[in-house]
N, C-alpha and C positions, 0 to 999 in steps of 0.2 A: 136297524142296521146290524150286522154279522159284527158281535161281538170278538176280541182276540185278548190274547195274554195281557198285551201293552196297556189294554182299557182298562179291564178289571179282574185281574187277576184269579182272585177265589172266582165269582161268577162266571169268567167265563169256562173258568175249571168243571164246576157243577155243570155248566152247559154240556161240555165233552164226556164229561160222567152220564150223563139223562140221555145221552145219544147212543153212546155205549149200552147201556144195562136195560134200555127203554125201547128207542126207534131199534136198534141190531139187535140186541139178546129175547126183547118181547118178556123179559122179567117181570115176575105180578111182587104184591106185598106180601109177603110170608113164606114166599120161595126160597131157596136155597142157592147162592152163590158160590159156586169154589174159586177163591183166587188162585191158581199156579204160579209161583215164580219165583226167582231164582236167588241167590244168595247177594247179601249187598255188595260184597268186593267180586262180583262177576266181570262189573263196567259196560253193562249192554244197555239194561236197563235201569231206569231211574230210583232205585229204593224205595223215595219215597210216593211212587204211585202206587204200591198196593195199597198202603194207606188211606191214600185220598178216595180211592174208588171204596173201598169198605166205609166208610165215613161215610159218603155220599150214598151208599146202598142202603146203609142202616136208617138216614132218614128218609129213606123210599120206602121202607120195613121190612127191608128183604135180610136173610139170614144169613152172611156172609162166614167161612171160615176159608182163612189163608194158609196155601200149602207148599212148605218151600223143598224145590229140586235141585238137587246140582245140575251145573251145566255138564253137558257130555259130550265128546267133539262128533264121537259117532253115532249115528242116528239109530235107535232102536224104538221100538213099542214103549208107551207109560206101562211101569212097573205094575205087578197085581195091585198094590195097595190103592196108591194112584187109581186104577180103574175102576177100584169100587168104590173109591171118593166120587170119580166121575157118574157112576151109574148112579149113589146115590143124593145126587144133587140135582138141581134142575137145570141149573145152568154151569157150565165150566170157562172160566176167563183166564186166555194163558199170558201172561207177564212174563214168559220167560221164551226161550229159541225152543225151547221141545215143541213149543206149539209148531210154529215152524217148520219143523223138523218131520214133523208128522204129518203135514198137511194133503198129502196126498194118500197118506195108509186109511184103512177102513176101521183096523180096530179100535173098540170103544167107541166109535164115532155116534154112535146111537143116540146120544143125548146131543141139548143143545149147547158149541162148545164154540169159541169165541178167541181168536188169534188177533192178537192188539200189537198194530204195528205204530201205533203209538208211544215213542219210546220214555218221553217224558212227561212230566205236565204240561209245561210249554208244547208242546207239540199237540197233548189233549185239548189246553186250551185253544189252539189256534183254529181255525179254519179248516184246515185239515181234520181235526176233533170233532168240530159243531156244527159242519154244515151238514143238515139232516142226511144219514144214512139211508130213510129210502129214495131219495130222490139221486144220489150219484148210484145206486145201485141198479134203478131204473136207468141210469145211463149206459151201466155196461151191459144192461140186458137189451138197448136200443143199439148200442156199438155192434157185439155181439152178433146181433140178426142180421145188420148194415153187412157186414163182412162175411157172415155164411152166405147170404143170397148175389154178394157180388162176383160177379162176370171175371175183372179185374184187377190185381190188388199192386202196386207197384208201393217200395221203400227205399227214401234215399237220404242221405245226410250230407251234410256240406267237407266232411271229412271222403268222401268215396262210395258209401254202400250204397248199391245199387242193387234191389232182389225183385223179383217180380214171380207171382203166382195167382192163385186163387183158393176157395176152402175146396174142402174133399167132397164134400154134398149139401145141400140146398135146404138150412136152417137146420145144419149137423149140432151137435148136442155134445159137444170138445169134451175132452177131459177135465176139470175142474176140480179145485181141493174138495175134500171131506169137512171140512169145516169151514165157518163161516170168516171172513176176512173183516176188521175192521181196522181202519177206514175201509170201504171198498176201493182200491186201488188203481186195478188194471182190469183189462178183462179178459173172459177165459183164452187156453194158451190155443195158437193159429198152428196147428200139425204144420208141419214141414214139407209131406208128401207130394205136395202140388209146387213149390218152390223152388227157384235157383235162382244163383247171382252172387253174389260177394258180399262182404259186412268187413267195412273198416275200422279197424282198433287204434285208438290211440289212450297213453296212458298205460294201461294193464288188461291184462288178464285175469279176472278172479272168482271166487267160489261163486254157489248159489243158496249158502244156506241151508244145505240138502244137510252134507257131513261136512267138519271142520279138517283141515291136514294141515299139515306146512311142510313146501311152503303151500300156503293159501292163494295166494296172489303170485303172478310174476311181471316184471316190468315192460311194457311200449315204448321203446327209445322215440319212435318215428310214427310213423302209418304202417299197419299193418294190413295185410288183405288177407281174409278167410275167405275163399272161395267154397260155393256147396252145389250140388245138385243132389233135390230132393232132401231125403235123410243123412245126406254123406258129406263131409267135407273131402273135397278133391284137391286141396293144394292152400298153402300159405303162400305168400308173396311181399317182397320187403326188404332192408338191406337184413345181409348175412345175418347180422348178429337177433334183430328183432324173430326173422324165421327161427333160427337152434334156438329162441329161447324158447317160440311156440310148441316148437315141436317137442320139446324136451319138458316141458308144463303137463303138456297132456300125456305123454308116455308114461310120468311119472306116477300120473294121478290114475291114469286106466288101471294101470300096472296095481297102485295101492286097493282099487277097490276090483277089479277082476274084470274093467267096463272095457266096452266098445269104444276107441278113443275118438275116433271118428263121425261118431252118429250125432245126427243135431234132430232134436225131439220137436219145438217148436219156440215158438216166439210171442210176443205182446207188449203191450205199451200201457205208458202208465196214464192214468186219465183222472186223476184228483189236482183241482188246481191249488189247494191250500198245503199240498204236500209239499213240505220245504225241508233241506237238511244243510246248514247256514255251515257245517266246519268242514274245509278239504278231508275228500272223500281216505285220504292216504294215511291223516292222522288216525283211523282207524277205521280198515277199508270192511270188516265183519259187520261194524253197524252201519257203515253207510250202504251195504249191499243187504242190509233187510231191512232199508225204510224208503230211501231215497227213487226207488223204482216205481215208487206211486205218482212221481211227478209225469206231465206228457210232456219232459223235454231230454226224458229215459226213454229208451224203448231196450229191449235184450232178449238174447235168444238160448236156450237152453240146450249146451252140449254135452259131451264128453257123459255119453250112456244112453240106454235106450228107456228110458222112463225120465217123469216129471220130475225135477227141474232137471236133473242132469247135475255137474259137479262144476261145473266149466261152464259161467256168464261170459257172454257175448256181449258189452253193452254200447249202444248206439245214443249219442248226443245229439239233440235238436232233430229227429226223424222229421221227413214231410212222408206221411201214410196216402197216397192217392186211391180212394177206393172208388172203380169204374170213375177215373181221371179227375175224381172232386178231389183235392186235396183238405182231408176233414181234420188232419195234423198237418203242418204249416210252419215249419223249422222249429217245431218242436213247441207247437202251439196248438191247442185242440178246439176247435169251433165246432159241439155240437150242435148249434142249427142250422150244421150242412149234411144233417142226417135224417133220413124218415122219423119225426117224432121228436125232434131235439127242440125245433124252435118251441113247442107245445110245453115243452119240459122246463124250458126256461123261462118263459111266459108263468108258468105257475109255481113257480121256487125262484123268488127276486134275488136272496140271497145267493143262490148258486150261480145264477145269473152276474150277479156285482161280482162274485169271486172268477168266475171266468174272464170277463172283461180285465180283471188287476190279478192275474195270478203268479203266484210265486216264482220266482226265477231263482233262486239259489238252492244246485243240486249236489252240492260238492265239490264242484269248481277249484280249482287253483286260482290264484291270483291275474295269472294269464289267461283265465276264462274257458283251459280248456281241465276236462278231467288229466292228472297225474300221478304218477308213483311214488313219488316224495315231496 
């Protein structure tokens, strides 16, 4: 049985570490590990997980040195230094938002380089952490294919979105980061090009992790409707006050970085069922928009610029994803054995299977159950 935090603390710790550096990284004994990450009063990350992964690497025998970055709100390229740390390592693990940040640039990317949206231990140890990495990774390469070959793709939420499309061609080959994701999360992003319909906000409006601003966020009094066709948003809809604040989020933020305020790049869903983020998303909305997206009762779509992610999340609660009218997300519940290859998958990884059946429900939630602003 799929070990968690609660059972056995260190061990299942070590589980999340062998998953990391072993099944994801492909780390031998004598290799070289660079840890990346960021300074302890950042508040993203946990301090003490560089630690525990170094610890855990060393009785693997691998050669770990840890390298710490400032955070940076604006997104740039890792520094020269940085890059020859990277090229001269074998493997690079980021503990900090640069990884993040960079995940769609090319540069340096040449080696094998590891973005841990793992924020904590707890989070390593759970579910989310240890349930093998290739077998959810195999799921979004089975998702992935589900959705480029289908006919018809309809998205809706019990808040209002309603979008309906299909992919752009037939086992198309998306854009997807430069680096490798661990957990694997979601899967790659759905272009927009073929799409319209509406995506209703409630709660907020807020970054993507790409670059930091403020504000970062702006408030949902109500129900929001973003209306799109294709790449374009065509219109907010809402009372008075929810539209000016839309409109005036993205003006500000196009305006700060020189973007397209309008353009919506694409969209995806999160498909790891151990993915949990237990504190309302508002007590600090920066980390719960770079972990919480890996649950499938997220889904979000990337606006505000014409590249990956965009500046400006769209984010969708409890999605039902109907792909050619299966609904293979189910208010915001994912049943891979409603996919070519999924019941096979689950048949032969028990554990991923038990975690599917009892998966996490807590995405940041308010008390009232829905996402909020304060």
């Amino acid at each position: 049985m799929l070990k968690s935090v609660e059972d056995d603390p260190k061990n299942a710790l070590s589980l999340g570490v062998h998953n990391l550096l072993i099944n994801c990284a492909n780390c031998q004994p004598g290799q070289k590990v660079l840890l990346v990450h960021e300074t302890e009063n950042d508040g993203y990350f946990d301090p003490n997980l560089v630690g525990e992964i170094a610890h855990v690497a060393a009785q693997l025998g691998m050669i770990t040195e840890c390298f710490n970055v400032p955070f940076k709100p604006i997104v740039t390229d890792p520094c020269d230094v940085l890059g020859a740390k990277m090229a001269a390592s074998d493997c690079t693990i980021f503990l900090a938002r640069l990884g993040d940040q960079i995940r769609f640039r090319e540069k340096y990317a040449s080696k094998t380089q590891i973005i841990c949206y793992a924020l904590d231990c707890a989070m390593l140890s759970s579910p989310f952490g240890t349930l093998n990495y290739a077998g959810i990774d195999t799921l979004k390469q089975l998702i992935d294919r589900a959705l480029s070959r289908a006919k018809h793709i309809r998205v809706t939420c019990p808040a209002g979105t309603d979008f309906i499309g299909r992919s752009s061609t037939l086992d198309a080959q998306y854009p997807d980061v430069t680096r490798k994701r661990f957990p694997v999360s979601v899967f790659a992003p759905m272009p927009m090009a073929n799409f319209s319909g509406r995506v209703a906000q409630r709660g907020f409006l807020t970054g993507t992790g790409s670059n930091y601003y403020a504000p970062w966020s702006c408030e949902v009094a109500d129900t929001l409707f973003v209306n799109f066709e294709a790449n374009r948003i065509t219109g907010f809809e809402g009372t008075l006050k929810d539209v000016a604040a839309a409109k005036a989020h993205y003006d500000s933020v196009s305006r700060k970085f020189n973007l397209d305020a309008h353009y919506v790049h694409s969209w995806h869903a999160g498909i790891h069922p151990g993915c949990e983020y237990k504190e309302p998303a508002a007590i600090n909305m920066e980390r719960w928009s770079g972990s919480a997206f890996g649950n499938p009762r997220l889904l979000h779509l990337h606006t505000c610029g014409d590249y990956p992610p965009g500046e400006i999340s769209l984010n969708v609660l409890d999605p039902t994803i109907l792909i050619d009218d299966i609904a293979v997300w189910d208010a915001g519940i994912l049943h891979p054995h409603r996919i070519p290859g999924g019941a096979e998958l689950l048949a032969a990884n028990p554990d991923m299977a038990t975690a599917f059946a009892n998966p996490a429900t807590r995405v940041g939630q308010a008390p009232c159950g829905n996402l909020q602003y304060g």
